[in-house]
C-alpha positions, -999 to +999 in steps of 0.1 A: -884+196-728-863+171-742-858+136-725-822+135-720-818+094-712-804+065-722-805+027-715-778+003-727-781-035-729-750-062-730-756-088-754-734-113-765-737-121-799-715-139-833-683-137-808-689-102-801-701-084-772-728-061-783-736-025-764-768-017-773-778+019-767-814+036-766-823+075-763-798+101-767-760+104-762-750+136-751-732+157-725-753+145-696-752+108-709-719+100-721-698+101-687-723+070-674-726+056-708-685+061-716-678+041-682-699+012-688-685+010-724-652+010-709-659-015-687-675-043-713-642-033-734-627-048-705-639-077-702-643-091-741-621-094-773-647-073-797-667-049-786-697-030-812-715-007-799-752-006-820-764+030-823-795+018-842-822+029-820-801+062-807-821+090-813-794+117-809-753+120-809-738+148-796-699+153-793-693+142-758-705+110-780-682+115-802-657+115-779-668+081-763-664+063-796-629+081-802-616+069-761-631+034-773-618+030-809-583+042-790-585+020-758-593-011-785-565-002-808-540+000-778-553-036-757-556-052-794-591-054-800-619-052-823-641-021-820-668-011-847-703+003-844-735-008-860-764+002-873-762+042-873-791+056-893-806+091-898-793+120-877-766+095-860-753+084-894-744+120-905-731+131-874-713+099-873-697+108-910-693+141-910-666+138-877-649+115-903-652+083-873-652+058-901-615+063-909-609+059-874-637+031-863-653+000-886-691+009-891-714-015-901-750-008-913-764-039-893-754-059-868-758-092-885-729-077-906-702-084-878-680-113-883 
């Protein structure tokens, strides 16, 4: 059986706040994880969401970057996402989110 969890952290970091995620984003995850997102969006000027240790996207993950990149763009603020690698990183490229969202490959890269 597959575990279908995953833990965020909130780290401030560089002038951005940083949403760290762990495990897998999928249908089951993304409502919980798409609120909290929302909610640190809230509350800062750049938000980048590190997918670096994310073992699995799905598109009801998808979807939670699109809502973000979207909610950013209309309340004026920086969104990207950092440090997609493997399995992430293609399904990350293949939905064609880097035309829509800045991706960087590490977060030391955000400025």
């Amino acid at each position: 059986m597959v575990d279908e969890t995953v833990a965020s952290e909130v780290i401030q970091e560089n002038g951005w706040t940083i949403f760290a995620l762990t495990g897998r984003l999928d249908r089951v995850t993304a409502p919980q994880i798409g609120e909290q997102a929302e909610s640190a969006l809230d509350s800062c000027a750049k938000l980048a969401l590190d997918v670096k240790h994310l073992s699995y996207l799905s598109s009801a993950g998808i979807r939670i970057l699109l809502r973000l990149a979207q909610k950013a763009k209309k309340e004026q603020k920086a969104f990207a996402v950092c440090g997609a690698e493997g399995f992430v990183k293609e399904v990350i490229e293949e939905s064609n989110m880097n035309a829509i969202v800045t991706i960087y490959g590490e977060r030391s890269e955000l400025g």
